[in-house]
C-alpha positions as CSV (number, residue, x, y, z in Angstrom):
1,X,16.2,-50.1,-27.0
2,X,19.3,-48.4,-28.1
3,X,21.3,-48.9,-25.7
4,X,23.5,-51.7,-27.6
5,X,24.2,-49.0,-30.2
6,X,26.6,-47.4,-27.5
7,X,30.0,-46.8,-28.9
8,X,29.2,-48.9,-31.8
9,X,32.0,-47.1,-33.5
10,X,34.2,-48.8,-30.6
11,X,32.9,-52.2,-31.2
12,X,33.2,-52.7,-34.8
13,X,36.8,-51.2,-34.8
14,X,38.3,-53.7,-32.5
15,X,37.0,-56.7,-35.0
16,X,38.9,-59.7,-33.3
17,X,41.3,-57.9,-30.7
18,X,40.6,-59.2,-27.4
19,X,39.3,-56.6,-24.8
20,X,41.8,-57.7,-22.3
21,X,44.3,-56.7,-24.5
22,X,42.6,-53.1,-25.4
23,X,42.4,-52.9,-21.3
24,X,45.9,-53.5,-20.8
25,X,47.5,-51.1,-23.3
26,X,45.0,-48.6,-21.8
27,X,46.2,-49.1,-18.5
28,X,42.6,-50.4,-17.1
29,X,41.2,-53.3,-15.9
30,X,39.4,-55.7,-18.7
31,X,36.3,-55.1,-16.4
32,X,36.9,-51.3,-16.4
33,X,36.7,-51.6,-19.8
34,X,33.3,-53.2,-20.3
35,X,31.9,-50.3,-17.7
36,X,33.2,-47.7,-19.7
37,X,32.1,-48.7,-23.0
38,X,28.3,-49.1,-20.6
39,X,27.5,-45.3,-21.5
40,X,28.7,-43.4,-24.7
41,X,32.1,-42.4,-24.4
42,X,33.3,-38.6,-24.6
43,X,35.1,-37.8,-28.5
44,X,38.8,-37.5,-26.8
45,X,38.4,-41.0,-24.5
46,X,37.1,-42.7,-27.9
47,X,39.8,-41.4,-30.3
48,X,42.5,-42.6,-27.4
49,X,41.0,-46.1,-27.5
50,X,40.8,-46.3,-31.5
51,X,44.4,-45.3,-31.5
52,X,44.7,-48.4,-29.2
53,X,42.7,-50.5,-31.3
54,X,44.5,-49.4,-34.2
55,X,47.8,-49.7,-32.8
56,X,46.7,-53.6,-31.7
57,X,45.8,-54.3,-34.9
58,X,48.7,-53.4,-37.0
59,X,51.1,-55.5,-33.9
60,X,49.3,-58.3,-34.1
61,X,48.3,-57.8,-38.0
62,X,44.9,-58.6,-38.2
């Protein structure tokens, strides 16, 4: 099933940054979160949440 290949690209990028956190920079619920990352995400809603990702990372420098 590939199904947990959805917005793998997503998943490996936030390593250890907590999806609450990802959420709440976003704007979103942590549970809004997990729905949209349920089905493969359109190229401009991905790029916003690796900015996020990215952005988290270099804050809290892991």
């Amino acid at each position: 099933m590939k199904n947990h290949r959805r917005n793998e690209d997503i998943r490996k990028a936030k390593g250890s940054v907590p999806n609450w956190l990802i959420a709440e920079k976003l704007g979103i619920h942590e549970n809004s979160l997990y729905r949209l990352l349920r089905q493969e995400l359109p190229k401009d809603k991905k790029e916003e949440i690796l900015k996020v990702i990215e952005k988290l990372k270099l804050d809290l420098e892991v």
